[in-house]
KEMARDREN-675586 format. One record per atom (N, C-alpha, C): residue number from 1; residue in one letter; atom name; x, y, z. Coordinates in Angstrom, 3 decimals, decimal comma. Layout:
SITE   fifi   vovo   nuza       east      north         up
SITE    NUM      A     CA          X          Y          Z
...
***
This chain:
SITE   fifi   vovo   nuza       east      north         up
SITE      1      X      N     25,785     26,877     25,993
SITE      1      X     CA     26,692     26,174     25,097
SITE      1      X      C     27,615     25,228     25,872
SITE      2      X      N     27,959     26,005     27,035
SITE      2      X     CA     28,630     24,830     27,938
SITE      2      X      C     28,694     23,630     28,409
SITE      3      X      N     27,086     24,078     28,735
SITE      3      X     CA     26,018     22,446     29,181
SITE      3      X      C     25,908     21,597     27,970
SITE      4      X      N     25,648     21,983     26,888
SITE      4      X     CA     26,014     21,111     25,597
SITE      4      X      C     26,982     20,641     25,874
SITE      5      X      N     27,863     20,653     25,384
SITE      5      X     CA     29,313     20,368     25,452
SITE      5      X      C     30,039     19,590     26,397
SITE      6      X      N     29,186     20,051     28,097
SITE      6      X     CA     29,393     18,622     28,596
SITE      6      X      C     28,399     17,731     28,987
SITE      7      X      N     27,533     17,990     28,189
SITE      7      X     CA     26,454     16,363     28,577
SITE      7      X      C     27,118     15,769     27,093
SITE      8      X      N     27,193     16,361     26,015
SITE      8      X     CA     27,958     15,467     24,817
SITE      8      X      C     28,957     14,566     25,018
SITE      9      X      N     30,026     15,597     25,875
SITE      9      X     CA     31,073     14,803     26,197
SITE      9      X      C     30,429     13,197     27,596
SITE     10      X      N     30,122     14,031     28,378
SITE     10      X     CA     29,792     12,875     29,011
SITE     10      X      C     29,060     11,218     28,727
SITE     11      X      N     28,195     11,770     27,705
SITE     11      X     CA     26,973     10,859     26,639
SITE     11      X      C     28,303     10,226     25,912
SITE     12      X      N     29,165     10,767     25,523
SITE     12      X     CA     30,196      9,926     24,607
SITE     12      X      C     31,112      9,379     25,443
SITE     13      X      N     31,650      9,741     26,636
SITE     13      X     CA     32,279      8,798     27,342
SITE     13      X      C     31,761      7,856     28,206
SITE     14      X      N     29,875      7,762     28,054
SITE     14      X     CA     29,372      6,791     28,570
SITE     14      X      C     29,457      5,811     27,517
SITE     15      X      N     29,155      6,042     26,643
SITE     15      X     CA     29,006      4,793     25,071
SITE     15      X      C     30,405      4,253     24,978
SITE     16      X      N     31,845      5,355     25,061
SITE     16      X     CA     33,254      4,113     25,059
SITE     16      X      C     32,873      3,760     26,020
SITE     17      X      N     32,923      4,058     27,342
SITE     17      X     CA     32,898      2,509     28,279
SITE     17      X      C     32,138      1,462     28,610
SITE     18      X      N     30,824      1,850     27,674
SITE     18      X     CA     30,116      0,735     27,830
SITE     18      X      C     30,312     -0,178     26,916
SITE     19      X      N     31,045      0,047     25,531
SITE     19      X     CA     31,522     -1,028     24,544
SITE     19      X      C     32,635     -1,245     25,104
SITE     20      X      N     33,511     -0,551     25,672
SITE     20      X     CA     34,719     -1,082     26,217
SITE     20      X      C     34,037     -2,537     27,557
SITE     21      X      N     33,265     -1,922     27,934
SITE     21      X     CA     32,559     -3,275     28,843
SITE     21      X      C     32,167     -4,212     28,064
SITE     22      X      N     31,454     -4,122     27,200
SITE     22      X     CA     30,883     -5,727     26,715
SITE     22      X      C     31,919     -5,983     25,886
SITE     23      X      N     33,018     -5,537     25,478
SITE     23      X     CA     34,277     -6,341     24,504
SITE     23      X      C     35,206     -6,397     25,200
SITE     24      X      N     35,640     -5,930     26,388
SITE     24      X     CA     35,917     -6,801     27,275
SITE     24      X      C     35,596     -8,406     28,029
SITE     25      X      N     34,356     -8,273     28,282
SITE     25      X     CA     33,531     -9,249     28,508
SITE     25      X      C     33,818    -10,489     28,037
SITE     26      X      N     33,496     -9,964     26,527
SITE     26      X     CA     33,508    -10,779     24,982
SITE     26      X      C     34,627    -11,316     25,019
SITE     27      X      N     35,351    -10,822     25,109
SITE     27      X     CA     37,011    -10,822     24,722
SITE     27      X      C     37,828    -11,308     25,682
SITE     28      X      N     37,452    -11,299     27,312
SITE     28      X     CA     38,515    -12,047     28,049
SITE     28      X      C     38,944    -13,210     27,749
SITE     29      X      N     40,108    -12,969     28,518
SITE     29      X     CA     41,417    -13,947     28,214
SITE     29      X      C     40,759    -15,383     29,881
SITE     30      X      N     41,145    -16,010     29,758
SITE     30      X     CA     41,250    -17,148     30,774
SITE     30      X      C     42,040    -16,591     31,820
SITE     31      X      N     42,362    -17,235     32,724
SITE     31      X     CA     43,736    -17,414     33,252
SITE     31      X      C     45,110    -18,064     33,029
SITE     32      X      N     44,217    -19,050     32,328
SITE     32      X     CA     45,283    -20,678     32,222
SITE     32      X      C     45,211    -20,422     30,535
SITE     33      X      N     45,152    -19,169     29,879
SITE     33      X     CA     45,367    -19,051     28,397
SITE     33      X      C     46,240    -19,388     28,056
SITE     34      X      N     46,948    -20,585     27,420
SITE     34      X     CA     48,091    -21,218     27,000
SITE     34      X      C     47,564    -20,625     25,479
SITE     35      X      N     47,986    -20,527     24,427
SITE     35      X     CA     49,888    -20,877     24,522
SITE     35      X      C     50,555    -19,333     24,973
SITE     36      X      N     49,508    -18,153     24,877
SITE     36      X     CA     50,358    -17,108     24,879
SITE     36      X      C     48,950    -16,465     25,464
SITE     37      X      N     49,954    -14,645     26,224
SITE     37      X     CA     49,064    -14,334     26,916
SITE     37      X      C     48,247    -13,538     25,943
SITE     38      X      N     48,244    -13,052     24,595
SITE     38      X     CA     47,580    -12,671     23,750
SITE     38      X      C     46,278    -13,291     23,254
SITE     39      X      N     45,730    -14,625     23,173
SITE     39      X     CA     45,284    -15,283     23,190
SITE     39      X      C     43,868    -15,189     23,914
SITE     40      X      N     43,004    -15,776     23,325
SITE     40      X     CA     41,123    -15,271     24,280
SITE     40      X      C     41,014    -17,044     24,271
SITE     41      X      N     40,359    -17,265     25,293
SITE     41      X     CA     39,854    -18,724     25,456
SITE     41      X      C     38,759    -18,826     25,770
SITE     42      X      N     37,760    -20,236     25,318
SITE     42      X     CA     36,800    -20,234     25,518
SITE     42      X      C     36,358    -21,758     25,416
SITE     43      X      N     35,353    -22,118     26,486
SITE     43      X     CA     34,765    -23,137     26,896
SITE     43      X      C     33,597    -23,757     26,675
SITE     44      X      N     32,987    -24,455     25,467
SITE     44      X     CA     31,647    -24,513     25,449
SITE     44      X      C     31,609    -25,712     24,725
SITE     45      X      N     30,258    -26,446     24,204
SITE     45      X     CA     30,301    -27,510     23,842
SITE     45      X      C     29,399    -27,460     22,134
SITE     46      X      N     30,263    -28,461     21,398
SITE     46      X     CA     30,320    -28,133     19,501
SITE     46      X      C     29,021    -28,719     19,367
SITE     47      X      N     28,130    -27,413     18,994
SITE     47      X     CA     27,275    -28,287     18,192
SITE     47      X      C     26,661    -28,641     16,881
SITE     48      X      N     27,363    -27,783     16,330
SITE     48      X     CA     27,282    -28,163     14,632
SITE     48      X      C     28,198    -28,631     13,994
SITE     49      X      N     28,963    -29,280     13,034
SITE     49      X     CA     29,731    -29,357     12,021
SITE     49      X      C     29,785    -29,067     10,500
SITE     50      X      N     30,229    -28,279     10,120
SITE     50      X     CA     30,168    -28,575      8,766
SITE     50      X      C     31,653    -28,735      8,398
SITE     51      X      N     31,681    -28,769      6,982
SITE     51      X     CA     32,859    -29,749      5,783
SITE     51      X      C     34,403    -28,563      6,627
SITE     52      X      N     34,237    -27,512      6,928
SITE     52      X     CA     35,315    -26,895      7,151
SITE     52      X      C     35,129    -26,126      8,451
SITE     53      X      N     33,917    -26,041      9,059
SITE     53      X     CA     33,707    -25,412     10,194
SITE     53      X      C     33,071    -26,025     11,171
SITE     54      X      N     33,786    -25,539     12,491
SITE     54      X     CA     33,175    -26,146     13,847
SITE     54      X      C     32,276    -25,064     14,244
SITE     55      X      N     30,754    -24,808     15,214
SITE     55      X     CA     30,437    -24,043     15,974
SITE     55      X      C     30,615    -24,644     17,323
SITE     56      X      N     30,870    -23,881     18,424
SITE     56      X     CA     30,922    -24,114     19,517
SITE     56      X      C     29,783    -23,180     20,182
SITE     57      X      N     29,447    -23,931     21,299
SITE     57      X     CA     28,444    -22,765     21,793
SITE     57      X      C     28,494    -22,981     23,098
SITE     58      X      N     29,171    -21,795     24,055
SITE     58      X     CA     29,095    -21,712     25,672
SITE     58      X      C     27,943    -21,776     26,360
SITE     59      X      N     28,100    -22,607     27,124
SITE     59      X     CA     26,741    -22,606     28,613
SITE     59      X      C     25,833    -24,337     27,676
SITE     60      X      N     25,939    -24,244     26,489
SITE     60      X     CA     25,178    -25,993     26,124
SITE     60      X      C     25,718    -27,294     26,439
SITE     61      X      N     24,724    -27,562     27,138
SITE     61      X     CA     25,372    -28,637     27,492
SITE     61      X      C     24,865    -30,211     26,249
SITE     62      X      N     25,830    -30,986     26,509
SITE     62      X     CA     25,966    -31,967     25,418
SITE     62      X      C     24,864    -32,734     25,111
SITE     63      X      N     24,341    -32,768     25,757
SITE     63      X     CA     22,698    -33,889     25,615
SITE     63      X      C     22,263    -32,899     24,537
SITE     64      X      N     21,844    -31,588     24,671
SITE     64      X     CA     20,734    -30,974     23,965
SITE     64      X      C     21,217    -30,527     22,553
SITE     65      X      N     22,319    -31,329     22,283
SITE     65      X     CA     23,444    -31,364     20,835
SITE     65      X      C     22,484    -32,186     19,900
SITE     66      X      N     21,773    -33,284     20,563
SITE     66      X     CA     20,815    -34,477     20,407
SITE     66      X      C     19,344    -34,245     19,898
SITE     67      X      N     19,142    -32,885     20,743
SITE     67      X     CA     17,585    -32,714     20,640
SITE     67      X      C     17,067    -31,329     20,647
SITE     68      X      N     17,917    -30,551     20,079
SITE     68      X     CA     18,068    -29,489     20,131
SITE     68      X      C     18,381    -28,531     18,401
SITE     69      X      N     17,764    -27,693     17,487
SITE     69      X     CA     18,549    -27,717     16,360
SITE     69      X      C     19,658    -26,385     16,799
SITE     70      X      N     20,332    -26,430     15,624
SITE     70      X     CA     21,499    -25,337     16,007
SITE     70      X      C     21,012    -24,171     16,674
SITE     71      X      N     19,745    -23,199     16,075
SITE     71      X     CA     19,314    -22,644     15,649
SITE     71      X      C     18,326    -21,778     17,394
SITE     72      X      N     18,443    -23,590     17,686
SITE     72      X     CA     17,793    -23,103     18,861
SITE     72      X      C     18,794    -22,399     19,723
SITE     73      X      N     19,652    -23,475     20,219
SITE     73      X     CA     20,697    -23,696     20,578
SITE     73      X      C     21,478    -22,024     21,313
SITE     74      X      N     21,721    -21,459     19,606
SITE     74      X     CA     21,991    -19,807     19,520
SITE     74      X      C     21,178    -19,004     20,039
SITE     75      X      N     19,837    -19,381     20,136
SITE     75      X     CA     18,776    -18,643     20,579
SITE     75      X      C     19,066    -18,887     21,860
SITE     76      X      N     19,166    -19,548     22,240
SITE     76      X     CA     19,235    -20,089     24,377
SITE     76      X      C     20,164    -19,355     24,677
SITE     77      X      N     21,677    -19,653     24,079
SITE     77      X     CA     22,836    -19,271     24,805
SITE     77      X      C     23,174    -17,889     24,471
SITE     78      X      N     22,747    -18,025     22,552
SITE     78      X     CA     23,567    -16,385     21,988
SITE     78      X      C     24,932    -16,697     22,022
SITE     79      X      N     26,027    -17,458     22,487
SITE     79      X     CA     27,549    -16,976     22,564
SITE     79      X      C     28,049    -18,042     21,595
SITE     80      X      N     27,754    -18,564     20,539
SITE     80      X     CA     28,506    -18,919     19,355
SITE     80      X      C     29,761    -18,706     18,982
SITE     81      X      N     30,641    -19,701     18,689
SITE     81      X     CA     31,948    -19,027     17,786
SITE     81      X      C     31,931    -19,977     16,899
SITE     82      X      N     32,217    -19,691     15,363
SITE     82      X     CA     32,694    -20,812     14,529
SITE     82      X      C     33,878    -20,727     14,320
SITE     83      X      N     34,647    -21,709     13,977
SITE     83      X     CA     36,178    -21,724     13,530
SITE     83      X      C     36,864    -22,926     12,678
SITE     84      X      N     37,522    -22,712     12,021
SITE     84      X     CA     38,218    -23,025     10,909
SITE     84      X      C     38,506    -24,686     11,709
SITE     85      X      N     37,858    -25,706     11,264
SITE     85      X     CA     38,417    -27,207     12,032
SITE     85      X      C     39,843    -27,225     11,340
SITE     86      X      N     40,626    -26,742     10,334
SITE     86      X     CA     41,474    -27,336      9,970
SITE     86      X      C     42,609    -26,316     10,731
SITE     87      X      N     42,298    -25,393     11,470
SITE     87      X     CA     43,297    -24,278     12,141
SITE     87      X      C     44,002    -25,202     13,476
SITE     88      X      N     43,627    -26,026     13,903
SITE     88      X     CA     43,721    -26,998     14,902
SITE     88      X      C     44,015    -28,517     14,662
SITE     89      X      N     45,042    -28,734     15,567
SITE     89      X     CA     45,725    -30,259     15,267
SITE     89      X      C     44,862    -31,242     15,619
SITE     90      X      N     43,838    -31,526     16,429
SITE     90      X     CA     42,723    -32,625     16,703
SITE     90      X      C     41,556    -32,568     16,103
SITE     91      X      N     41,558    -31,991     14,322
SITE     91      X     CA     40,128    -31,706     14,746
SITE     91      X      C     39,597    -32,900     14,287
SITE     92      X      N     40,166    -33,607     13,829
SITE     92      X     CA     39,674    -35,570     13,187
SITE     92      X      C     39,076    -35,455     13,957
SITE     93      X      N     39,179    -35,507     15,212
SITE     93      X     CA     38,145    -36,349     16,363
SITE     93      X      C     37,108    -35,482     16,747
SITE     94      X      N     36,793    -34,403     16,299
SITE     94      X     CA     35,573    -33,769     17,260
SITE     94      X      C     34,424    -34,032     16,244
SITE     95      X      N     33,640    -33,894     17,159
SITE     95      X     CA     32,605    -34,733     17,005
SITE     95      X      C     31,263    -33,585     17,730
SITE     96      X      N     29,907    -33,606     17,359
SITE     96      X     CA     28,928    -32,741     18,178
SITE     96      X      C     28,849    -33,288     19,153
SITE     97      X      N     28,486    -32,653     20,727
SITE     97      X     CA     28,231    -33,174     21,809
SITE     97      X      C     29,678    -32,776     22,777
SITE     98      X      N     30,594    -32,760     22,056
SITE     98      X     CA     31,981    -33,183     22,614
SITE     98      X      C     32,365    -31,483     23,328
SITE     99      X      N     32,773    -31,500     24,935
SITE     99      X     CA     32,997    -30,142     25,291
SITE     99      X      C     34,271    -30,272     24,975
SITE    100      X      N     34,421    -28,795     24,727
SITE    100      X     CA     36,043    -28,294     24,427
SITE    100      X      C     36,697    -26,597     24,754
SITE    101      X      N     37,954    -26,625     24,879
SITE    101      X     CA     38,257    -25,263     25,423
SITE    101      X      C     39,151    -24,803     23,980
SITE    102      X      N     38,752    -23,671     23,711
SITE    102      X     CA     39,310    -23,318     22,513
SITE    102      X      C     39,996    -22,197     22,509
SITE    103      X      N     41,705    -21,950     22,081
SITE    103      X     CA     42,272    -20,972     22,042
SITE    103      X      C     42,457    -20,292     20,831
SITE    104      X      N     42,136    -18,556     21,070
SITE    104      X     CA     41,651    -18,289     19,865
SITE    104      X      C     42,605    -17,458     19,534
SITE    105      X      N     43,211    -16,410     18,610
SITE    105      X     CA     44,266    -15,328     17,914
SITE    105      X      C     43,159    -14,302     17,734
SITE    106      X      N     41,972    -14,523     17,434
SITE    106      X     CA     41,493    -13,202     16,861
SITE    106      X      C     40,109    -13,701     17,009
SITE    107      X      N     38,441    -12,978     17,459
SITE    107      X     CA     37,618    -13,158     16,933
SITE    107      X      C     36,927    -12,198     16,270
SITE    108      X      N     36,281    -12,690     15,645
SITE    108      X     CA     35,343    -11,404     15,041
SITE    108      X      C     33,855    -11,474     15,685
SITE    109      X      N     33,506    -10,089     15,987
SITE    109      X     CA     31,912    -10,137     17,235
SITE    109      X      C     30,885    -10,525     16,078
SITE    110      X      N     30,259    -11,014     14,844
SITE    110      X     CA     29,402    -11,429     14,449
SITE    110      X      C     28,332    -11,640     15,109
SITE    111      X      N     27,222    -12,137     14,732
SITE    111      X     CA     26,560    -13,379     15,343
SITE    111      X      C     26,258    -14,648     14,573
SITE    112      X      N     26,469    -15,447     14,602
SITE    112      X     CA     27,592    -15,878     15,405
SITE    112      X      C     28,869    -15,361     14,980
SITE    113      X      N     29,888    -15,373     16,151
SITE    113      X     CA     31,377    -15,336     15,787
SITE    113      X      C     31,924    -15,981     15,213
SITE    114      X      N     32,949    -15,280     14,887
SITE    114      X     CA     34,133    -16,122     13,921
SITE    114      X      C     35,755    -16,067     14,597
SITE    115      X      N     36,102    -17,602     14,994
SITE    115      X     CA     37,860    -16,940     15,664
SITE    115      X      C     38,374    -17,740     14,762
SITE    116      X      N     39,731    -17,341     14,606
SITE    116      X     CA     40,421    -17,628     14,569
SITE    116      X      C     41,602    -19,025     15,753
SITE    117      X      N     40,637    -20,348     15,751
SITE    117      X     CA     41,507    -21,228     16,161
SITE    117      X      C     43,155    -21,159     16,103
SITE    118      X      N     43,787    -21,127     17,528
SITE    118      X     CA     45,254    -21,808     17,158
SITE    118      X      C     45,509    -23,034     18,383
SITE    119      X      N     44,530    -23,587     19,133
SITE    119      X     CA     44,124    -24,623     19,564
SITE    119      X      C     43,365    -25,026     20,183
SITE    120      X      N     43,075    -26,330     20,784
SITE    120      X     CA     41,704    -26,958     21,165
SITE    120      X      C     42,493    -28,032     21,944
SITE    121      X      N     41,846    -28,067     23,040
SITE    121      X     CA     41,639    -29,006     23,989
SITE    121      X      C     40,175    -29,530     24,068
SITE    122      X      N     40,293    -31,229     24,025
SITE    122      X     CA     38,538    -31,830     24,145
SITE    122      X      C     38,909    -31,679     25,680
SITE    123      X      N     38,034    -31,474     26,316
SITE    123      X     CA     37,565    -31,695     28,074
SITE    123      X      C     36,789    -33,037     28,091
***
């Protein structure tokens, strides 16, 4: 009964730290996380638009915004976030192709994700 009890326990404190690892991962903060240290940032380049939402997608680079469908895109990289264009003061100008660093309040792990924008820098 003992040995139960601790391979259970052990089996369950392998599974928290291994989600504690990949949402960590998920979830780090930058260094240079402006505006606050609460805040997750992230770097990748937009390649969809729609009427109220941006996707961004890390590691794509801007050419393949061109020749590439979304669809693939998610398939290559996997690290998607969409977010609210109107949560952010520039979003008139973005445009697909365009890299950007995005500071987020909250995401949700979907696939794709969903953050919560509270700003954007174009790079």
């Amino acid at each position: 009964m003992k040995k139960v009890l601790l391979v259970s326990l052990v089996v369950v404190l392998g599974l928290l730290f291994s989600g504690w690892l990949f949402f960590s991962e998920f979830m780090s903060a930058d260094s240079d996380s402006e505006p606050s240290s609460q805040n997750f940032t992230r770097k990748g380049t937009i390649v969809s638009m729609e009427e109220d939402s941006v996707l961004m997608v890390q590691g794509a680079e801007p050419e393949e915004t061109k020749d590439e469908s979304t669809k693939k895109l998610l398939e290559k990289y996997g690290d998607g976030i969409w977010f609210d264009r109107y949560d952010v003061q520039n979003a008139e100008a973005l445009e697909p192709g365009m890299q950007v660093k995005v500071w987020f309040r909250a995401i949700n792990t979907s696939m794709p994700a969903y953050g919560e924008a509270v700003r954007l820098q174009i790079l």
